[in-house]
C-alpha positions in Angstrom: -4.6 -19.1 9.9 -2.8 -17.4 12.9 -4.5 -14.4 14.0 -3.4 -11.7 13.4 -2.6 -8.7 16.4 -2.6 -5.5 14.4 -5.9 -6.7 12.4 -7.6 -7.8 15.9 -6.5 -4.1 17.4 -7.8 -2.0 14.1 -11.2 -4.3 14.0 -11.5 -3.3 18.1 -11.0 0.4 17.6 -13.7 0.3 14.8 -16.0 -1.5 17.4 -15.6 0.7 20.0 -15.9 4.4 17.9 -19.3 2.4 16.5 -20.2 1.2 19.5 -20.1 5.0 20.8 -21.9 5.9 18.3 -19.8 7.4 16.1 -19.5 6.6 12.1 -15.8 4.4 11.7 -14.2 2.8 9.0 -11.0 1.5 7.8 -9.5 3.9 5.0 -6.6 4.6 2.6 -4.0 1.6 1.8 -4.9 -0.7 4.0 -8.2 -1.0 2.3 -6.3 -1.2 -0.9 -4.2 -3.9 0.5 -6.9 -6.0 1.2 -9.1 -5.8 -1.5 -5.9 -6.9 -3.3 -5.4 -9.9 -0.9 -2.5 -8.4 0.6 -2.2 -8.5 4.2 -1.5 -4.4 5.1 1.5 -3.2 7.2 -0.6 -1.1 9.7 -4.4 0.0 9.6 -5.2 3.7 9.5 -9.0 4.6 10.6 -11.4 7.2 9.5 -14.2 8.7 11.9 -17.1 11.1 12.5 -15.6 11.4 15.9 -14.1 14.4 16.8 -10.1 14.2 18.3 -11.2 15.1 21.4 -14.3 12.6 21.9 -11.1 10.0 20.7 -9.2 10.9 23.2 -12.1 10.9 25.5 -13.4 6.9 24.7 -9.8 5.6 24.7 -8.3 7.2 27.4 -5.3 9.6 27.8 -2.9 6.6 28.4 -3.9 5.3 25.3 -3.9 8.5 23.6 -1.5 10.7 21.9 -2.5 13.7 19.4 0.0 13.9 16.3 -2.2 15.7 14.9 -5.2 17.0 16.7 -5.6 20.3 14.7 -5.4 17.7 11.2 -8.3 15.8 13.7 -5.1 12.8 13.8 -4.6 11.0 17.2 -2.6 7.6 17.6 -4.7 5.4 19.9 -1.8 2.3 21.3 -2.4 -0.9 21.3 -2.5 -3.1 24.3 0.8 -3.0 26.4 3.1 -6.0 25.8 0.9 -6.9 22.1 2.8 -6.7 18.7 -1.1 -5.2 17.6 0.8 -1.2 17.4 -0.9 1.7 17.2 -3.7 2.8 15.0 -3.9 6.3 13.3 -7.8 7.3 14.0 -8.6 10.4 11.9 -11.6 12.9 11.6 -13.3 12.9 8.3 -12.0 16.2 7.0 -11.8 18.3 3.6 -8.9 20.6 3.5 -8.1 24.2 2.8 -5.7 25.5 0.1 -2.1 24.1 0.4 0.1 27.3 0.2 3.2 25.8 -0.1 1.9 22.8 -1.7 3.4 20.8 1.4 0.2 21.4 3.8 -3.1 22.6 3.9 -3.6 25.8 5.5 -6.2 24.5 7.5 -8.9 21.4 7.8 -12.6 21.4 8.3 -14.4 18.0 9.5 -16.8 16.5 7.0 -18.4 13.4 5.8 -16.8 10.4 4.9 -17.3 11.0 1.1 -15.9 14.5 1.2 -13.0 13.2 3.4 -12.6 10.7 0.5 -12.5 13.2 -2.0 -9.6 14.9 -0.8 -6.9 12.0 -0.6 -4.4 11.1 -3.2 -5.4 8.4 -5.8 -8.4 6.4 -6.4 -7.1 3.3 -5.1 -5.9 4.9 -1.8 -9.7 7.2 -1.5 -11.7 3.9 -0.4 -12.8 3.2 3.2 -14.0 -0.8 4.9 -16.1 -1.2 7.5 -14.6 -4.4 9.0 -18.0 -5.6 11.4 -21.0 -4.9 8.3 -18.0 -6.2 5.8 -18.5 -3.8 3.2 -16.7 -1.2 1.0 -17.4 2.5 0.7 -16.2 3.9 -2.6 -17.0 7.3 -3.5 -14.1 7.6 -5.8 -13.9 4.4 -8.2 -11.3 3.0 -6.8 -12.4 -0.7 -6.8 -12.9 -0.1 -10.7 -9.5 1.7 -11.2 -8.1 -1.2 -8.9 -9.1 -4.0 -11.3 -7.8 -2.1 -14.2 -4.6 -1.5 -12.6 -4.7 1.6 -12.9 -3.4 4.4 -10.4 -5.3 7.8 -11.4 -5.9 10.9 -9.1 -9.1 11.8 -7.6 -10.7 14.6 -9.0 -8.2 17.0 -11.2 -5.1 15.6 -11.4 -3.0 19.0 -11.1 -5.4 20.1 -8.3 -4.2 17.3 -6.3 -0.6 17.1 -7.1 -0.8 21.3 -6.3 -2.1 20.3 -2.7 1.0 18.2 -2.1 3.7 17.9 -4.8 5.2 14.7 -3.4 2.7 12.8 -4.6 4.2 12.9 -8.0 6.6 10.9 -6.6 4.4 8.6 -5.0 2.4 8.1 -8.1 5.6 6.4 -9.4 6.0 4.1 -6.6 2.6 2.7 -5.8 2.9 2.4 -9.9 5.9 0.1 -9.5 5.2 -1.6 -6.3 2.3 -2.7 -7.8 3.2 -3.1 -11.4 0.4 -1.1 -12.6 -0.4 1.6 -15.3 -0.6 5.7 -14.7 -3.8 7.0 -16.0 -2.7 9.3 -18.8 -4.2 12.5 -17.6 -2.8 11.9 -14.1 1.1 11.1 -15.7 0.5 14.6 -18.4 0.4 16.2 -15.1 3.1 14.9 -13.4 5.3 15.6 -16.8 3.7 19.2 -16.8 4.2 20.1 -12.6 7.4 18.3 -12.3 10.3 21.1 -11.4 7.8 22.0 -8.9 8.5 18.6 -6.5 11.3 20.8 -5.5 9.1 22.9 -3.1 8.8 19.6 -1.0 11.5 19.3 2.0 14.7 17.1 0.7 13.8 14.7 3.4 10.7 13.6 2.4 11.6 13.4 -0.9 14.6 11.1 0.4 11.9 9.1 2.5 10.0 8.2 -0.6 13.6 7.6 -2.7 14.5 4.9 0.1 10.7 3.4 -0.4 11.6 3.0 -4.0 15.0 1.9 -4.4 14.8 -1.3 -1.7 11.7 -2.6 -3.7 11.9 -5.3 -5.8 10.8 -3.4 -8.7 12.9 -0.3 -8.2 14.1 -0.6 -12.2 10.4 0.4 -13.1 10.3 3.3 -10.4 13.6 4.8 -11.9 12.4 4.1 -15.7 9.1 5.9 -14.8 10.4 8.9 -13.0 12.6 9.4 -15.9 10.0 9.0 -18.4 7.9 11.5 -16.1 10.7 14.0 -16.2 11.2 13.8 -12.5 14.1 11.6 -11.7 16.6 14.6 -13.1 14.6 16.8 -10.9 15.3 15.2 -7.7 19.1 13.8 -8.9 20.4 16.0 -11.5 23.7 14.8 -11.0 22.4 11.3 -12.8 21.6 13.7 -15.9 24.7 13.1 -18.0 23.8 9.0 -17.3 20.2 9.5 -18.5 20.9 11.2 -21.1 22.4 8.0 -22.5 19.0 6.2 -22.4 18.7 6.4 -26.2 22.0 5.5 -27.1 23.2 2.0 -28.4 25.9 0.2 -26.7 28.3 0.8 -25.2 27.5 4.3 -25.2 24.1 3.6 -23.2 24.8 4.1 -19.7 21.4 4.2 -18.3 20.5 0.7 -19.4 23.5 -0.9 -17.5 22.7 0.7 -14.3 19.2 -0.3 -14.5 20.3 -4.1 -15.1 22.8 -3.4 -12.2 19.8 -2.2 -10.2 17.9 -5.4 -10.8 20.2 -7.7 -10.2 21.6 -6.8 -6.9 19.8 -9.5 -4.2 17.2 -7.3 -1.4 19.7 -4.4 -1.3 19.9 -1.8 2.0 19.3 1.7 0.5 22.5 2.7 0.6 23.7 -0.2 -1.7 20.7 0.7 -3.9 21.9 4.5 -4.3 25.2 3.5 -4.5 24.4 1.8 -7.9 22.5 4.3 -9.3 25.5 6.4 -9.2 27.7 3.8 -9.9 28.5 5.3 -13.5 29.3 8.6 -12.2 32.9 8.0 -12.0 33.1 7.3 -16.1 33.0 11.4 -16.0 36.3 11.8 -13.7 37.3 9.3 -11.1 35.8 7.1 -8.8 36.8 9.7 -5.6 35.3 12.5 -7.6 31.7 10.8 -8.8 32.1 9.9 -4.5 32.1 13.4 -3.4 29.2 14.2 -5.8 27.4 11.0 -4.5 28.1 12.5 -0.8 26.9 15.9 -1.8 24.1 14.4 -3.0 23.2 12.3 0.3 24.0 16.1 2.2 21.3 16.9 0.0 18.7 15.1 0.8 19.4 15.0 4.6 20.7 11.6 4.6 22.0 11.1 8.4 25.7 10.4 8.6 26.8 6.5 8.5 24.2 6.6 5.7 25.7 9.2 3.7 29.7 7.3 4.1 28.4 4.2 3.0 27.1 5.7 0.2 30.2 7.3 -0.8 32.5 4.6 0.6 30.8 2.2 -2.1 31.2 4.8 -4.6 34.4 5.3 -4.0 35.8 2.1 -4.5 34.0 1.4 -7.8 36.7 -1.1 -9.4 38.5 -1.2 -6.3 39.0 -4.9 -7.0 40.8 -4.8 -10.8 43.8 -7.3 -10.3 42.8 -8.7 -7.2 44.5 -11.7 -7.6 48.0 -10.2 -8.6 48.1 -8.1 -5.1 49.9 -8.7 -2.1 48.5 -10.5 0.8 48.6 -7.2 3.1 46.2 -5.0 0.2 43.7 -7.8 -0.3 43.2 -8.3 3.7 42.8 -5.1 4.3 40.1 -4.4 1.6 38.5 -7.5 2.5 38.2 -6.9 6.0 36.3 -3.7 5.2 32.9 -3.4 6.9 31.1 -3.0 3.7 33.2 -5.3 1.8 30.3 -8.2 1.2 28.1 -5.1 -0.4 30.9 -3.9 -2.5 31.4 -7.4 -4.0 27.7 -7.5 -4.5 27.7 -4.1 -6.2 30.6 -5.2 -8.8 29.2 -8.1 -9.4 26.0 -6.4 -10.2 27.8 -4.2 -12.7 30.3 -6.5 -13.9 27.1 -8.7 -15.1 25.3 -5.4 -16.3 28.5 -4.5 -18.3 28.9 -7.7 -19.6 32.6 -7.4 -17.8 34.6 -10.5 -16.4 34.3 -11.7 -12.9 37.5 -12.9 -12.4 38.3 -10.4 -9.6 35.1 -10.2 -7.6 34.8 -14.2 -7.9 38.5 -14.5 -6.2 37.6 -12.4 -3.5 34.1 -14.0 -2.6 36.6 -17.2 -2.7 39.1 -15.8 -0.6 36.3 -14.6 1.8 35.0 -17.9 1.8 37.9 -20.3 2.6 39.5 -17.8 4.8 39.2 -17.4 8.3 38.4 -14.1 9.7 40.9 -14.3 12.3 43.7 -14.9 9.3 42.4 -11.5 7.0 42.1 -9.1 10.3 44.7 -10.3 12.9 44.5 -8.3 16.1 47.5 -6.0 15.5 50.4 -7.7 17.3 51.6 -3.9 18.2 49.8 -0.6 18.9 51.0 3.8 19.1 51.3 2.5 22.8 54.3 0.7 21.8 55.7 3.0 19.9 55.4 5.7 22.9 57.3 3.6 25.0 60.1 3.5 22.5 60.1 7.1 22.7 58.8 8.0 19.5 56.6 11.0 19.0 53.3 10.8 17.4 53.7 11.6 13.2 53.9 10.8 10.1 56.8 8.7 10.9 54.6 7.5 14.0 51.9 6.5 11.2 54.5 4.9 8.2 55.9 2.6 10.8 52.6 1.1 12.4 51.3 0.7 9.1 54.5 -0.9 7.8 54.3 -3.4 10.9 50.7 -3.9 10.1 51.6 -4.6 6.3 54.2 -6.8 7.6 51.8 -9.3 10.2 49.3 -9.1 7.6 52.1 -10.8 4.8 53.2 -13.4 7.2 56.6 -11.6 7.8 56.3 -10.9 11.4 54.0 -13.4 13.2 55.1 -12.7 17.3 54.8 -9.5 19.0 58.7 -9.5 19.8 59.5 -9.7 16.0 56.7 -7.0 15.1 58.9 -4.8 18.5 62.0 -5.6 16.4 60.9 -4.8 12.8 59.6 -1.7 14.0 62.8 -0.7 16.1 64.7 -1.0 12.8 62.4 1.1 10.6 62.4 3.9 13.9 66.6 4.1 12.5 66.1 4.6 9.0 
């Protein structure tokens, strides 16, 4: 087996804390990771040492305090290695969370009362990676070979220090395809309206988590059936509220299907077809601009919160396909999103149990086409038009497009006939 860098770097900075003297472990997901035989994504490490004896052993080079009053500082790896950075933390309990965001304040404590604090059971275990050997103060190696993902301590006490782990609860739950313990999900149910205290971008942050993993469907099912999904998108509330309904009133179930189906979706694609069925209460621009206000919302940045919309927008955009001219077809198809709005329809046509006849023309089309024949470099520009003395306008617009319409159609094929056709549509 190939060795691993990031593994190799977490097992040194372990050796070295130890070998000073001070108590380390590995601790939090990463354990969990490997006790399920998964490799993890980046190692996070727990210590007696205090930030500033970690900054002291590893160097200020090697040092950077993210968090030195939380007792965090990121120790890098070795220049030029794919080994990262580690998170080297202080053992810590933690005062009240005011604002159920962050603690007041932290005091440094023993590995077991550091333990104590953290989210779930599963995530509360720490590995000592030289003796081999797991330290669980919480039962999280039970819990994890139950399947089971169940707060530490009192469920509402935890969720009060931080309210966005509600929403966590629900995703390690789905990634992992296990069960909430029931008095951890009453709790949820019970403290939901209050994930709204939580900034709208780490809510978002834990939204993208969910809906680009493979088993988003069970996220969404369980944040609705936890009363939180209408919480965070209200504007899916008329959808959901379908969830009990047969066919073809049920509009939940549909976007679910639509949900699995779509192949390793980007985020945006994702949220695009959860809101997909927003446009059966107005049009397809209207359930766009509630899509975009929703993207606003949650701080999305801009390109994300256009694609969003864009894909939104042109639910159905490709009814009759076959029927259009050549000029509308190329210019859809030679959309930069155009590949993930034929995977969204197709998604939904299949969820809907609709024909597709239109999205199956255009992959073919796509497919047999070259790009160079669907988006032409225009054979004239405004430039052009300048030098014919023409003043920028709506005129200025019609007639560019109408040349454009024209190359694209096979009507005008050399620049001199494209100078013509627009000379005669500057006289009309």
């Amino acid at each position: 087996m190939a060795a691993d860098p990031k593994r190799e770097f977490a097992v040194d900075v372990v050796r070295r804390l130890q070998g000073a003297g001070f108590r380390a472990l590995w601790a939090g997901g990463c354990v969990r990771d490997l006790l399920l035989g998964k490799p993890p994504d980046d190692y996070d490490v727990a210590t007696s040492a205090r930030p500033e004896e970690v900054q002291t052993l590893f160097g200020p080079k090697r040092t950077l305090a993210i968090g030195a009053s939380f007792g965090v500082i990121l120790v890098h790896g070795p220049r030029r290695s794919p080994a990262g950075d580690v998170e080297v933390a202080t053992f810590r309990t933690e005062g009240p969370y005011l604002d159920g965001r962050r603690p007041e304040r932290v005091e440094f404590a023993t590995a077991e009362e550091d333990a104590r604090r953290r989210d779930f059971t599963i995530n509360g275990m720490f590995y000592d990676p030289l003796a081999e050997q797991v330290f669980d103060y919480v039962g999280g190696q039970e819990d994890l070979a139950r399947k089971v993902v169940r707060a530490i301590g009192d469920p509402a006490a935890r969720f009060g220090e931080d309210k966005l782990r509600m929403l966590r609860a629900v995703r390690i739950v789905a990634r992992f395809d296990f069960q909430l313990d029931p008095d951890t999900a009453d709790a949820v149910q019970a403290m939901a309206p209050e994930i709204l205290v939580v900034s709208q971008e780490r809510i978002a942050q834990e939204l993208k988590k969910m809906l680009v993993h493979p088993r988003r469907t069970q996220a969404l099912e369980l944040a609705h059936e936890l009363k939180l999904l209408t919480v965070i998108l209200p504007e899916l509330t008329p959808v959901v509220a379908t969830a009990a309904l047969p066919a073809p009133q049920n509009r939940w179930q549909p976007t679910l299907h639509a949900l699995r189906i779509l192949p390793d979706p980007r985020f945006e694609l994702a949220l695009a077809a959860t809101f997909y069925d927003l446009a059966r209460d107005g049009t397809a621009e209207e359930a766009a601009i509630r899509a975009e206000q929703v993207c606003r919302r949650l701080k999305l940045s801009n390109d994300e919160c256009h694609d969003v919309s864009w894909l939104v927008a042109h639910r159905g955009a490709l009814a009759g396909a076959p029927g259009w001219p050549p000029h509308r077809l190329k210019r859809l198809l030679a959309e930069r999103l155009i590949v993930e709005l034929l995977a969204l329809e197709r998604a939904c046509a299949l969820a809907r149990n609709e024909g597709l006849h239109d999205v199956e023309f255009c992959e073919q089309y796509l497919r047999t086409t070259p790009a160079s024949e669907i988006n032409p470099p225009p054979l004239i520009t405004g430039d052009d038009l300048l030098a014919m003395g023409l003043v920028p306008g709506p005129k200025f617009k019609e007639i560019l497009e109408r040349v454009r319409d024209a190359q694209l159609d096979g009507l005008v094929t050399t620049r001199d006939e494209a100078l013509e056709f627009a000379r005669s549509l500057a006289k009309v």
